[in-house]
N, C-alpha and C positions, 0 to 999 in steps of 0.2 A: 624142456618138457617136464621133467621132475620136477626143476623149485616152482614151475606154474601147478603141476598136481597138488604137490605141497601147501601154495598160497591157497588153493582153492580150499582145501578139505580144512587147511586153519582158520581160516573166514567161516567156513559152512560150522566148524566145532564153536565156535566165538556165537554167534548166530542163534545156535542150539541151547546153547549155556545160558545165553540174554532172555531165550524164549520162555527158560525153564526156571530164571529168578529174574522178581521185579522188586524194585526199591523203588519206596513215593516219597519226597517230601510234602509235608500240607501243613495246614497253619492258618487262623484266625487272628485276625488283626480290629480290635471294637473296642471303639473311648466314645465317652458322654459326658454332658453336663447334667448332675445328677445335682436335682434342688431337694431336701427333707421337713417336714414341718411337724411340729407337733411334740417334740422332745425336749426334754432340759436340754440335751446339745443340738438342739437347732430352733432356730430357723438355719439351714447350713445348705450351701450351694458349692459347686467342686468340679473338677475333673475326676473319672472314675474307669478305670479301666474294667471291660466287659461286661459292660451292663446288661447287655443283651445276650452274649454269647463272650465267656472267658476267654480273654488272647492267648494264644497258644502257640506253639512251633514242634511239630510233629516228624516222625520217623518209621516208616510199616514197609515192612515187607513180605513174601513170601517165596518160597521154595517147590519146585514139585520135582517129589521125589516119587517119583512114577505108581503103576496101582491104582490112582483115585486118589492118592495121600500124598499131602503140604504141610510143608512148616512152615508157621507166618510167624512175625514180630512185631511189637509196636513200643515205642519209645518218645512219651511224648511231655512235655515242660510248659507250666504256664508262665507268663512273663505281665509284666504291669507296664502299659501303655504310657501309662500318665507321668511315669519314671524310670523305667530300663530298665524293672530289677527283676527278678524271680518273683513268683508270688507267693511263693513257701521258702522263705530263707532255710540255708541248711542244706536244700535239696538239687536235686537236678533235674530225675523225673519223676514228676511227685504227681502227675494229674494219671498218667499208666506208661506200666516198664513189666511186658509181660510176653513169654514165648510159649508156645504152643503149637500141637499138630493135628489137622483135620482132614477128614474122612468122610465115606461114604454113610458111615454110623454118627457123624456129627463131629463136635471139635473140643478139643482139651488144652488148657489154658492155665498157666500157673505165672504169678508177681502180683503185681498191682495191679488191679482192676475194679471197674462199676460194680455194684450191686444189684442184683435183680431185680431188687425193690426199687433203687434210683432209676433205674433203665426203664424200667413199664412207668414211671408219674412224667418222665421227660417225655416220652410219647404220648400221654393224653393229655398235657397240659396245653394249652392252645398257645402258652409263652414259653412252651420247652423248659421250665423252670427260670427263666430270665426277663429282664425288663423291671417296670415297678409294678407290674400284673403278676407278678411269680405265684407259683404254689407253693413256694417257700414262705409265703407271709402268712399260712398256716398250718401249712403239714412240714412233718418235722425230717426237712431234707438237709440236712447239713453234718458234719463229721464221719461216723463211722455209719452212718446211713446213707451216704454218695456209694463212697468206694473204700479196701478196705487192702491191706499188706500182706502178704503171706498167703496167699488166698487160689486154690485150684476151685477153678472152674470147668462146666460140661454144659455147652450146647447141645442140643440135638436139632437132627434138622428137621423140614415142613413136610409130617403126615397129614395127606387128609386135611386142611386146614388147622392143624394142630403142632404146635410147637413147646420145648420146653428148654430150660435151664437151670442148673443147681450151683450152688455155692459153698465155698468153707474156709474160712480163714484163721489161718491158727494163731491162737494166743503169744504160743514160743515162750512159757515161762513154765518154771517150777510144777506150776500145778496145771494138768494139761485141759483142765477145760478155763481155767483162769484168762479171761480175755478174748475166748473166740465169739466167731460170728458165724451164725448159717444162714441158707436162705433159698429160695428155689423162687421160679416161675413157671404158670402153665398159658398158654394163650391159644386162642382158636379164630381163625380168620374167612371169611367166606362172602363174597359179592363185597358189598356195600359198610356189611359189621366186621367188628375185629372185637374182640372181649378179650380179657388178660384176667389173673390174679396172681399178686406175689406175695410174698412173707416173708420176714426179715429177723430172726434174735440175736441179740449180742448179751453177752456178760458184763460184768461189772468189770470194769479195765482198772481191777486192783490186782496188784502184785499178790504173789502168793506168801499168805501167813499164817498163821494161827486159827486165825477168824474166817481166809478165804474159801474156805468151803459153803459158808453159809450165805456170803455176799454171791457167791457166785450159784445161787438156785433163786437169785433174783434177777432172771431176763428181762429186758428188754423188749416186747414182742411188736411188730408193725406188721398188721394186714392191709393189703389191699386189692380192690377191687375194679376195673377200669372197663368201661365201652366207650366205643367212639363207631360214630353212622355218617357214611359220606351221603350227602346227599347233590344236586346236581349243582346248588350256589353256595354248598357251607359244608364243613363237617363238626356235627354236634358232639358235645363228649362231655363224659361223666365219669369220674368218682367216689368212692367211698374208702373213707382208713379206720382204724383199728390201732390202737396206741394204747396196749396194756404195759406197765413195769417200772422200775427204776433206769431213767436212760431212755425210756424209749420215746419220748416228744422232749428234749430238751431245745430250751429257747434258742431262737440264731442270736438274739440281742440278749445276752446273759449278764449287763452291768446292769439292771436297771434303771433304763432308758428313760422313764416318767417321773421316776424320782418317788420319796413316800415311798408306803411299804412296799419292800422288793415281790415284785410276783413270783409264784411257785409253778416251776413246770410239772405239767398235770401230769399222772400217775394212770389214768384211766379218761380217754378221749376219743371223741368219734369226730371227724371231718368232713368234709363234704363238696364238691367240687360241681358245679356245671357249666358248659363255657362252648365255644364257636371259633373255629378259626375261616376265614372265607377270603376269597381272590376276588379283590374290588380295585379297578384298573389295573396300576401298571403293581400293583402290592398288595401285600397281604392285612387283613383288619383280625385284630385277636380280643376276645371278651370273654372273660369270667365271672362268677360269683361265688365267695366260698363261704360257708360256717364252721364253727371249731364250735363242738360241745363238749364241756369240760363236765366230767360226770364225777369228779371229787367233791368236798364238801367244800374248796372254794369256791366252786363255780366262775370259772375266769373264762366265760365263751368269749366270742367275737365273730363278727360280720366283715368283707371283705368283699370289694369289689376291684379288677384291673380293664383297661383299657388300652389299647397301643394298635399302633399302624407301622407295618416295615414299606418304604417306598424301595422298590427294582431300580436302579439307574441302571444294572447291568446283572450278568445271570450271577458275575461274586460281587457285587459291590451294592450296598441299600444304607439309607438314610432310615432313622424310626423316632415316634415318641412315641412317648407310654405315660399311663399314670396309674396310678395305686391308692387304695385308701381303707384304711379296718378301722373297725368300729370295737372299742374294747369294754369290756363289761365285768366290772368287778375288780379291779385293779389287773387284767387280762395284761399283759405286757409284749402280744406280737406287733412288731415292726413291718415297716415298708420296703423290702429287702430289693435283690437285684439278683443276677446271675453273678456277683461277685461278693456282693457286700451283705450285713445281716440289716442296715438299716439303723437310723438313728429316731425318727418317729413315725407317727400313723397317715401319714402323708407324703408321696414321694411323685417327681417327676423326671422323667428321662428326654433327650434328644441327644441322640448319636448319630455314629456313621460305622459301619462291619463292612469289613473287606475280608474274603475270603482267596484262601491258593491251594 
């Protein structure tokens, strides 16, 4: 009767301990045949890993440590489909490697993490930033405008239809504002509308010298503005950025890609986004149109439009194509980019397959 006590109350303790922590593996699995036209290097057709959505292989957990209050983890790597390799040499988990603990007051988060700025354009972009439809082919998402190192963050949770987040990523050099990044979001949510606005500075990612005092009271600034309205066969969404400083719209295609004089990533820029995502049979139809007004003295605007279909064969598994096209003006130098890639010219098409776990 005792070792049956015994078994029982170790079972029920084991039981208790599983209940109270959970570990997920998850992971995206998306390659395509990505065709580009329009550049000194292409016409170029390829295999491309994540075109739609970066392959990954992830790691999250969480703890409840009683009260209301959890420690979670996440621990996640992206990998290249088309080859087996990492897709940041050097690293391990380079896409977020970050622990933190949450509450009843919201949650606090320190490593590697998104940006609040990246976070709020993946939500109203109708290509989540991926395909050859991206908002990457003219808002300037890439680098330290994704995600960033060193970086505590603070969610809070949903007032009211109102939510918010902040950011801070420390430089870690010599001179302590030398290299950092801040940033926050505010967003409000209600029936049918959900509105957002984030904002992004970073520093001059110069080491500290002599001179870095002066480089670094030249931010970086990125505003933005975002609604999106479900309506009963679409949900409409919009748009608008704010790209004042040195650093703060730098090119995804920075060799330049057209050859002749190199373009100049503008200094002062406004963008602009409207687009539809909608359930049409078994999948989803995604449409945008964007403009870059370049408000320096080159004037490097551009026009932009995407297109793509994700077909359902299964609630993880879809087939998609897409296509992409900007119009560049002025010796303009944006690309037809991807969820992985910056693009080689102003013409791109996608057909893939995404498998999700």
């Amino acid at each position: 009767m005792k070792k049956a006590a015994a078994l029982t109350i170790g079972l029920a303790a084991c039981a208790a301990a599983q209940a109270q922590t959970q570990v997920e593996i998850y992971g995206i699995i998306d390659a395509a045949i990505v065709s580009e036209h329009g550049g000194v290097a292409s016409p170029s057709t390829k295999i491309t890993s994540g075109a739609a959505s970066a392959s990954r292989i992830g790691f999250k957990g969480s703890e409840d440590l009683g009260g209301g209050l959890s420690a979670f983890f996440t621990l996640e790597t992206g990998a290249r489909i088309d080859t087996g390799e990492v897709d940041a040499a050097g690293t391990i988990f380079n896409r977020q490697a970050l622990v933190g603990l949450k509450g009843r007051a919201g949650e606090i988060a320190l490593g590697r993490q998104y940006t609040p700025w990246h976070t709020t354009l993946v939500a109203i972009d109708p290509f989540s930033t991926g395909y050859a439809g991206s908002s990457k082919n003219l808002f300037p998402d890439n680098g330290s405008n994704v995600r960033t190192s060193n970086t505590i963050t603070y969610k809070s949770p949903k007032v009211n239809g109102f939510d918010g987040e902040l950011a801070y990523a420390m430089g870690e050099q010599t001179t302590f504002s030398t290299g950092r990044q801040f940033g926050g979001a505010l967003g409000y949510a209600s029936g049918p509308l959900a509105l957002r606005v984030a904002y992004n500075a970073k520093n001059t990612d110069v080491a500290a010298t002599a001179t870095a005092p002066a480089l670094n009271r030249s931010l970086g600034r990125n505003t933005l503005f975002t609604a999106a309205y479900k309506l009963q066969v679409a949900t409409l969404r919009f748009a608008y950025g704010i790209d004042k400083g040195f650093n703060a719209a730098t090119l995804g295609n920075s060799n330049n890609p057209y050859g002749g004089v190199k373009p100049t990533p503008s200094t002062d820029g406004r963008s602009v986004l409207l687009g539809l995502s909608a359930p049409i049979g078994p999948g989803k139809l995604m449409f945008s149109v964007m403009h870059k007004d370049d408000r320096t003295a080159f004037n490097q605007d551009a026009n932009a439009w995407g297109i793509g279909y994700l077909y359902s064969l299964s609630k993880r598994t879809g087939l998609y194509a897409a296509y992409g096209h900007i119009d560049n003006r002025n010796g303009a130098g944006y690309t037809v980019a991807n969820n992985t890639e910056s693009g080689t010219g102003n013409t791109g098409y996608n057909l893939g397959i995404r498998h999700t776990f």
